[in-house]
GULOVO-463141 format. One line per 3 residues: number of its first residue (from 1); their letters; for each residue x, y, z of N, C-alpha, C, O. Coordinates in pm, whole numbers, plus 50000, padded with zeros to 5 digits. Layout:
BEGIN
NUM> a> X Y Z X Y Z X Y Z X Y Z | ...
***
This chain:
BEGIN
1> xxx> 26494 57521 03396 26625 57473 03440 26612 57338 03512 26506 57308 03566 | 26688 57280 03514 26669 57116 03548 26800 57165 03678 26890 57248 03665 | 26762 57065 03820 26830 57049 03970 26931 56986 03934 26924 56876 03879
4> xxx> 27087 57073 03972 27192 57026 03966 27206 56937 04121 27176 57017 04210 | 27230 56839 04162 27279 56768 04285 27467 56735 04250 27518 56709 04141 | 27528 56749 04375 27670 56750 04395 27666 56633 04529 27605 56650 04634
7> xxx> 27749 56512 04490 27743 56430 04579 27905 56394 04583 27992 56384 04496 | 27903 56377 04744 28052 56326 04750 28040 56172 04765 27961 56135 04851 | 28119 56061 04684 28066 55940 04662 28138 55866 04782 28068 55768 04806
10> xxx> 28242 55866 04865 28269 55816 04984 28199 55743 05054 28220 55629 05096 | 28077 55841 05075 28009 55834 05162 27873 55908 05151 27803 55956 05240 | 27850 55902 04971 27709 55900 04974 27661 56026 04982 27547 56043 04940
13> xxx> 27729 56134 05032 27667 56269 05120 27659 56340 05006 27758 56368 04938 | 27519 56379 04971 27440 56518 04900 27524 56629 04939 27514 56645 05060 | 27615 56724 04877 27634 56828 04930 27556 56952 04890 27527 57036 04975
16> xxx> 27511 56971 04729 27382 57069 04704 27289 56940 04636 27304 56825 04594 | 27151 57074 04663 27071 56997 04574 27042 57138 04515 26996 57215 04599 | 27056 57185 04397 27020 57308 04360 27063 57423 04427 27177 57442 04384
19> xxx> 27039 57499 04497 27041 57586 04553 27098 57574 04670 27200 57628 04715 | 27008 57482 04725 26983 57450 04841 27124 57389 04919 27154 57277 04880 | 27199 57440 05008 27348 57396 05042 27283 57262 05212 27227 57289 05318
22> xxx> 27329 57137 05156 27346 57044 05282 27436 57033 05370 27427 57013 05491 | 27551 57051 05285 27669 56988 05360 27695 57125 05493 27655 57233 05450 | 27739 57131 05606 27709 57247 05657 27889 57297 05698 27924 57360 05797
25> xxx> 27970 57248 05596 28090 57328 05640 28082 57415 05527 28022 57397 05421 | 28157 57522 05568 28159 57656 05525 28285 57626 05382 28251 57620 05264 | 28344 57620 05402 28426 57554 05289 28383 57492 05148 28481 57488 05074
28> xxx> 28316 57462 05111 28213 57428 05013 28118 57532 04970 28041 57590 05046 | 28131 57555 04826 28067 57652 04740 28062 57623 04595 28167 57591 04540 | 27950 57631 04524 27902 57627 04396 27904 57725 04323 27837 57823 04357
31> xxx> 27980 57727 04203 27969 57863 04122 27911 57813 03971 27860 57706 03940 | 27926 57880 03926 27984 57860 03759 27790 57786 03688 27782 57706 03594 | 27676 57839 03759 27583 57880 03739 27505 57704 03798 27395 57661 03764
34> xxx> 27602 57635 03890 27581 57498 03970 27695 57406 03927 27726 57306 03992 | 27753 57443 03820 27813 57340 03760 27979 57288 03821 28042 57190 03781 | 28021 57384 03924 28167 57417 03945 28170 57384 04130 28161 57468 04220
37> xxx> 28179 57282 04139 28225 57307 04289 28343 57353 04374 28420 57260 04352 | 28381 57401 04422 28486 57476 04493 28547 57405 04659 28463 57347 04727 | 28610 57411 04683 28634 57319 04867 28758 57439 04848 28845 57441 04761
40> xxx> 28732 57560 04984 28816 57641 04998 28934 57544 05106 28882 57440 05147 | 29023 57558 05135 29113 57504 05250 29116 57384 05246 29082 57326 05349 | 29163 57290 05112 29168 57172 05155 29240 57069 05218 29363 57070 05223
43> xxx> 29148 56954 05282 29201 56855 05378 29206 56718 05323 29153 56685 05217 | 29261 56654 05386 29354 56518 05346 29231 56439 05295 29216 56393 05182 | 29108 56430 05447 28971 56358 05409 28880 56451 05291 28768 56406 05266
46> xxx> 28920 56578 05219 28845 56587 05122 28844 56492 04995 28766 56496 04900 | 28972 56385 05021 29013 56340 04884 28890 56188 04871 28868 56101 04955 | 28836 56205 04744 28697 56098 04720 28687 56155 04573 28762 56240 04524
49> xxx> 28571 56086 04505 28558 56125 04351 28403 56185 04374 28309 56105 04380 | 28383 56308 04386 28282 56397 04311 28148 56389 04215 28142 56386 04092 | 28068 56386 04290 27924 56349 04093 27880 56472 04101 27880 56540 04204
52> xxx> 27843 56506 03998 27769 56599 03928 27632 56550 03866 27666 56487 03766 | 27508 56547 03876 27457 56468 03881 27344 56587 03802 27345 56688 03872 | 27265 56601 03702 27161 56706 03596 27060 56623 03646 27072 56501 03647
55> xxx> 26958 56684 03689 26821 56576 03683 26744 56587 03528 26628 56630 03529 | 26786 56562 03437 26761 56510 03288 26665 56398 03310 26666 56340 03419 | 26571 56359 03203 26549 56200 03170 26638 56180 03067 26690 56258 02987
58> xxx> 26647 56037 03085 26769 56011 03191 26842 56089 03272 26869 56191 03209 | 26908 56092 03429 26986 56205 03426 27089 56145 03374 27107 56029 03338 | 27179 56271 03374 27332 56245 03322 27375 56348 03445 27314 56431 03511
61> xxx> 27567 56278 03438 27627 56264 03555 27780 56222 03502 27804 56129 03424 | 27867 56302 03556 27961 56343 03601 28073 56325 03706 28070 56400 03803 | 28167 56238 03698 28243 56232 03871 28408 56254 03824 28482 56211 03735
64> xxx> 28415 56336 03927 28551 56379 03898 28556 56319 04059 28479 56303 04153 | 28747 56292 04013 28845 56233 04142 28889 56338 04207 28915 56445 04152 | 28902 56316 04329 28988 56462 04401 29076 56380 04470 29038 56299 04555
67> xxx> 29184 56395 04439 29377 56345 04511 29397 56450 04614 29374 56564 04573 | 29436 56440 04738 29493 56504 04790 29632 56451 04850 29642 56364 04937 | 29758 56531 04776 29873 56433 04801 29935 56483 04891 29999 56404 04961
70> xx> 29945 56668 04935 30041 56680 05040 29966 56823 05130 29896 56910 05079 | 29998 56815 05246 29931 56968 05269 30080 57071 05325 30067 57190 05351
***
C-alpha cells in the first residue's frame, strides 16, 4: 500500500500522514480506506482547498475546495 498524506493548503498543515493523525482537533477523520476526509462541525476557518496527496512515483494528488458559506 503506498502513504496517503491529507494536507490543508492554507497553511501548509499535514493533517494525516497514513495512519498516523497530526492535526490534533477531534473533528477531523479519515475513512473510506484514507481516501475520504471528513471535518465533523464545521467552521467558517475550515474553508481552504484540500490535497490528497498517494506517495506514487510520481505522486499523484488531488485538491478539492471547501466553501463555507453560512453557519
Amino acid at each position: 500500500p503506498f502513504l496517503v498524506v491529507w494536507r490543508r493548503e492554507k497553511d501548509k498543515y499535514i493533517l494525516y500522514a497514513g495512519d498516523f493523525k497530526i492535526i490534533k482537533d477531534p473533528r477531523f477523520r479519515i475513512e473510506e480506506n484514507m481516501t475520504a476526509l471528513i471535518i465533523d462541525n464545521i467552521h467558517k476557518d475550515d474553508a481552504s482547498e484540500y490535497t490528497c496527496q498517494v506517495g506514487t512515483v510520481p505522486p499523484k494528488e488531488i485538491t478539492h475546495t471547501l466553501t463555507v458559506t453560512e453557519m
